[in-house]
N, C-alpha and C positions, 0 to 999 in steps of 0.2 A: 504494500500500500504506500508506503513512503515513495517508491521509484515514481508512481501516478502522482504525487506531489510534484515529484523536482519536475518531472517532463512537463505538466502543467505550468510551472513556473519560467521555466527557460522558454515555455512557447508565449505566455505573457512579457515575459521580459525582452524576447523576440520582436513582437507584436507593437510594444513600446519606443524600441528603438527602429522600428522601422515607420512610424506615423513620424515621431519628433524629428528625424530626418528629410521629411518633406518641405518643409517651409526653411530650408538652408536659402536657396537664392532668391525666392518668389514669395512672397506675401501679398492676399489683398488687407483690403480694411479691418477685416476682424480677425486677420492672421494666420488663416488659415491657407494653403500654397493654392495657387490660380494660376490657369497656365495661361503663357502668354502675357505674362506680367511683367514689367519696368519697374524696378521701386528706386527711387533717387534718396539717396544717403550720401554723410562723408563728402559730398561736392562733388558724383559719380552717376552715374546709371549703370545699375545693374541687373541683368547682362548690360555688357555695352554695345556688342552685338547679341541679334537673335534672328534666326530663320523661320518663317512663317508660310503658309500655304495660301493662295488667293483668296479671298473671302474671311481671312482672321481679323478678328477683332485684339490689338494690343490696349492695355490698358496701363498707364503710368500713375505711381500711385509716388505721391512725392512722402516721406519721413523727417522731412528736415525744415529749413527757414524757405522761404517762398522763392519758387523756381519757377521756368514753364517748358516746355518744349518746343521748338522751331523747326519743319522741315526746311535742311536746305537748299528743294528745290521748290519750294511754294504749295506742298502737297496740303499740309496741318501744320496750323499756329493753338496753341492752348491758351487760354487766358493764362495771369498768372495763378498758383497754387500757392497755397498756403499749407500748412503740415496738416496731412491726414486727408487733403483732398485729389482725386483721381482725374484724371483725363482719358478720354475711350480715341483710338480711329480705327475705322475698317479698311482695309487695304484690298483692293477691287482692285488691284493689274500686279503684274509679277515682274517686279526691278528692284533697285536699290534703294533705300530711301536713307539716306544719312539725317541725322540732324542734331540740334544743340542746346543749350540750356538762353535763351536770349539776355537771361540776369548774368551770366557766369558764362561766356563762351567756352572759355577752353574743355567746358562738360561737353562729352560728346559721346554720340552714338550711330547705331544703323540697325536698321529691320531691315534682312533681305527678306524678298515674297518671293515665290516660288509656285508654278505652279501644280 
């Protein structure tokens, strides 16, 4: 009876460490990992790149002092963001889209789409 304890417990213990490993690079608003997420920290985006399929929806979730996003090629402008608020775009063609933090240039990034 004891061995159905420990297997039980290593498979909870398992279980544990593999949920609390999910939200390592991707957090949304309530912290839980959302794919296709941006979360801006530290003066960064991260990822800084990310590959996307045509018709995805990124969503930028800023963590820090107030930033925005800028495509730059003219694709999407966000307002500015304050800490804890998101910005969504959907990407309907498959290229490159780099873009930057307009408060902080040297923050940079790129969504490639793909189709």
């Amino acid at each position: 009876m004891n061995l159905k304890f420990l297997v039980m417990g290593v498979l909870l213990l398992v279980g544990i460490v593999a949920i609390s490993g999910c939200t390592q690079n991707q957090e949304n608003t309530t912290g839980f990992t959302a794919p296709n997420t941006v979360t801006i920290e530290n003066f960064a985006f991260n990822p800084q790149e990310m590959t996307v399929k045509v018709g995805t929806t990124v969503t930028w979730i800023n963590r820090e002092t107030d930033h925005d996003v800028v495509s730059d090629t003219g694709v999407f402008t966000s307002p500015v963001l304050a800490n804890g608020e998101n910005f969504t775009h959907t990407f309907t063609e498959a290229g490159e889209y780099p873009y930057h933090c307009g408060l902080h240039p040297s923050m940079t990034g790129k969504i490639i789409v793909e189709n």
